[in-house]
C-alpha positions in Angstrom: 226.1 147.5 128.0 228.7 148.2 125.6 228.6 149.5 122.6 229.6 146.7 120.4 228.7 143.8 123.6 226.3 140.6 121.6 225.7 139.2 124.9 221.6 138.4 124.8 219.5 141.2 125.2 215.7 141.7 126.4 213.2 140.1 123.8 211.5 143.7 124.1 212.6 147.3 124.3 209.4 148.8 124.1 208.9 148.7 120.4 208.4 145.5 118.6 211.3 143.9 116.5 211.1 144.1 112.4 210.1 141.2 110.9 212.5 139.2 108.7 211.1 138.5 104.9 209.6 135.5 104.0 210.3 132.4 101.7 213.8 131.8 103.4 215.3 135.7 102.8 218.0 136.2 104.7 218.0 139.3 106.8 221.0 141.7 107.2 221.0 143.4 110.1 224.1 146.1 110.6 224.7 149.6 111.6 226.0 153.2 110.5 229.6 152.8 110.2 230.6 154.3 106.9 232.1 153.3 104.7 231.7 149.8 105.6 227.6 150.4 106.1 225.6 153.0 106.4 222.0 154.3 105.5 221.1 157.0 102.9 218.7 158.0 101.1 218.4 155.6 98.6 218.7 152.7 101.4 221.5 150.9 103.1 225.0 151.1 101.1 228.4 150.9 102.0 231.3 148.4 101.1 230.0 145.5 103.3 226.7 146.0 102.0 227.6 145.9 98.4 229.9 143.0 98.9 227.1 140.7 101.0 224.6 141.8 97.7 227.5 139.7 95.5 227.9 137.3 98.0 223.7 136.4 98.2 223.6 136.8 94.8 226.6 134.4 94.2 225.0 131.7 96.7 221.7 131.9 94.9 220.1 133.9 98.0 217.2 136.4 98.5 218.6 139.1 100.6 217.0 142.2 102.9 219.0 144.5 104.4 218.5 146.9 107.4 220.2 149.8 109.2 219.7 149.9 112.5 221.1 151.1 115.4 223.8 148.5 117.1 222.7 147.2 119.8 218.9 146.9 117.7 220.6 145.2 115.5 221.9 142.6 117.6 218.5 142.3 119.0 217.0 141.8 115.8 219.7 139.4 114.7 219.0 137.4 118.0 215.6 137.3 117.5 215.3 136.7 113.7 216.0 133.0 112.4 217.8 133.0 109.2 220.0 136.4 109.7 223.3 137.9 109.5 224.9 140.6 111.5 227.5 143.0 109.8 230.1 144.3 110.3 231.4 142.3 113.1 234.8 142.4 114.6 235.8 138.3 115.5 237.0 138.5 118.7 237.5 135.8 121.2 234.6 136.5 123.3 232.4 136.1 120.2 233.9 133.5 118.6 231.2 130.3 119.7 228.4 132.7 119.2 228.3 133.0 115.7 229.2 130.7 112.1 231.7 133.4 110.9 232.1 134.5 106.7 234.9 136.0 105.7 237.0 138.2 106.6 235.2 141.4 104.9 238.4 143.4 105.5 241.0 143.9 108.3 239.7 146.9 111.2 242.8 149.2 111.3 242.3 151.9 114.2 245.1 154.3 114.0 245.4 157.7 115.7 246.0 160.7 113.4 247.1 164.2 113.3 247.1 166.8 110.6 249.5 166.7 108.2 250.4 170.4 108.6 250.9 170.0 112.3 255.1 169.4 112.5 255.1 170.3 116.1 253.4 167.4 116.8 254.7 163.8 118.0 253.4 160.6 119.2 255.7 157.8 119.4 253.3 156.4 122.8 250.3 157.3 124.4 252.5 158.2 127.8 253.8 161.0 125.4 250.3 162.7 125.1 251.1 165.4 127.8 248.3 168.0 127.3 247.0 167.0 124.1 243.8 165.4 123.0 242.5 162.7 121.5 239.1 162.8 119.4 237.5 159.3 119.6 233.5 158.1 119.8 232.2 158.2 122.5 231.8 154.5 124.0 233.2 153.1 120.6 235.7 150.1 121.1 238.4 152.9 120.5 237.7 154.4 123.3 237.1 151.9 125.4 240.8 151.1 124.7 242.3 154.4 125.3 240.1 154.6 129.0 241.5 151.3 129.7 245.2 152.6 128.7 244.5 155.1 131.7 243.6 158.2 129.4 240.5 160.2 131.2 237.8 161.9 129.3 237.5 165.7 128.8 241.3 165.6 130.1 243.2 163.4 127.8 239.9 162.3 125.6 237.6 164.4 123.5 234.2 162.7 122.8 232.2 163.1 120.0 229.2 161.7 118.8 230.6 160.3 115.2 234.3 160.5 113.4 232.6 162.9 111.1 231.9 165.4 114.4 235.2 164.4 114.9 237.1 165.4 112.2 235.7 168.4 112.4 236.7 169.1 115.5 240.1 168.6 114.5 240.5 170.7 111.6 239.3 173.2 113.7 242.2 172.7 116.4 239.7 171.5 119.1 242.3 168.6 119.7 245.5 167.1 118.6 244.8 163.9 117.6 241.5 161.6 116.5 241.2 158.2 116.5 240.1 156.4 113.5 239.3 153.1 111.7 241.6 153.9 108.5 238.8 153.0 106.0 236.5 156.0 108.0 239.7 158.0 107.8 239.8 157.8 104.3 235.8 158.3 103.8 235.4 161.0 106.1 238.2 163.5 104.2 236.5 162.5 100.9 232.9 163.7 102.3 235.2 166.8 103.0 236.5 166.6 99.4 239.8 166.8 100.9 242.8 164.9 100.0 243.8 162.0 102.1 247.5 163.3 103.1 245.6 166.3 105.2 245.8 163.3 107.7 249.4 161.6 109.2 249.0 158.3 111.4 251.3 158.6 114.4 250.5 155.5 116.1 248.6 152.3 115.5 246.0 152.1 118.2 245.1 148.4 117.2 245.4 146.1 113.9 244.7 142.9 115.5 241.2 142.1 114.5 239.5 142.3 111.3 235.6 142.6 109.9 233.5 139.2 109.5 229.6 138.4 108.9 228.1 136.5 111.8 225.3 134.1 111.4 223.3 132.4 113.8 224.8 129.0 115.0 221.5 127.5 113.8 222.1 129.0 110.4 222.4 126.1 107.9 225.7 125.2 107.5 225.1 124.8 103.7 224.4 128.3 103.8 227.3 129.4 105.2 229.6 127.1 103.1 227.8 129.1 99.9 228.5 132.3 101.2 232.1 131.7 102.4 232.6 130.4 98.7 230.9 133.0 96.8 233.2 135.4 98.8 236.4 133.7 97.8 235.3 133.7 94.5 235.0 137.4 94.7 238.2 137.7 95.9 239.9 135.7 92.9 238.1 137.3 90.1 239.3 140.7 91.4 235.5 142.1 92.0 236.5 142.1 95.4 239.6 143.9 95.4 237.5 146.3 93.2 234.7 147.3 95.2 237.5 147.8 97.6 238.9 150.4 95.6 235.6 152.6 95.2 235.5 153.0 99.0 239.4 153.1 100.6 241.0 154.9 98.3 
């Protein structure tokens, strides 16, 4: 199974499923994909996270949140009555299996070099030659680039997260890395390096964009009241704000 597949899973995996909160909490389910969400040490945070906390509180809802790897989190989304998976790209395939709230933001993948690297140019992938491109391993990135006919360890260099990624390519290990922009922009940051130490070359894929995903048993009042509170986020500038803090 994919990584980012919400087809219906096994009721069990061998541990049992957390347990949603009580007295009509809705339960956020959602993954480590910094900025957007992520877990630290003083719990789950992130852009997504901070603007569904607005949102609940906006709609007059009791929220808990959990970080958990993807596909537990569909799982647990499945499973769990009153629950919202986070961040979810709307895609076709998906689009009957969920009420949808948003967008949270547009999902930018672009492929990137240094800045310092002049000798290097991408106008299409066919140009590659014998560079590489850093991407996830099994991410919808590369996914892409495997079905565009580039092979791993020849044309692709896995890693296990953009931040093993990045650096990989400051340390010339490849070419080229393949990035949501928003992570682009994190993952210098967590460097404490400026955002121009990265160039785009090419836009892998701009076509899709973030959304939460509720169950389609999900009240439909509910959703309305977070759809709205998220608009009104987005008029009163708080949205454009939070924003700010993260891509930046």
């Amino acid at each position: 199974m994919n990584r980012r597949s919400c087809l219906a899973l096994p009721a069990l995996l061998g541990t049992p499923l957390p347990v949603a909160a009580a007295d009509g909490t809705l339960l956020g389910v959602t993954e480590n994909l910094p900025p957007l969400n992520y877990l630290d040490g003083g719990g789950p945070q992130g852009f997504s996270v901070e603007l569904l906390r607005l949102m609940a509180a906006g709609a007059g809802v009791r929220l808990e949140l959990q970080v958990q790897p993807w596909q537990r989190a569909v799982q647990t989304a499945e499973a769990q009555p009153n629950s919202v998976l986070f961040s979810l790209t709307r895609t076709p395939e998906r689009e009957a299996q969920f009420q949808w709230v948003g967008p949270i933001a547009q999902r930018r993948i672009l492929l990137y070099k240094l800045a310092s690297r002049a000798d290097l140019a991408l106008a299409q992938l066919d140009d590659l030659g014998t560079a590489r491109i850093g991407v996830v391993r099994d991410s919808a990135a590369d996914r892409q680039l495997q079905a565009a006919g580039l092979k791993p360890g020849l044309h692709l260099e896995h890693g296990l997260d953009d931040a093993t990624n990045m650096r990989k390519l400051l340390a010339g290990r490849m070419e080229y890395i393949a990035l949501l922009d928003w992570a682009a922009a994190w993952n210098l940051r967590q460097l404490q390096l400026p955002y121009g130490t990265l160039q785009p070359v090419l836009e892998q894929d701009a076509s899709r964009a973030y959304w939460y995903g509720l169950r389609l048993d999900a009240d439909p009042a509910l959703v309305r009241r977070l759809q709205a509170a998220l608009d009104g986020l987005r008029r009163d500038g708080r949205y454009e704000r939070l924003r700010q803090r993260y891509f930046r």
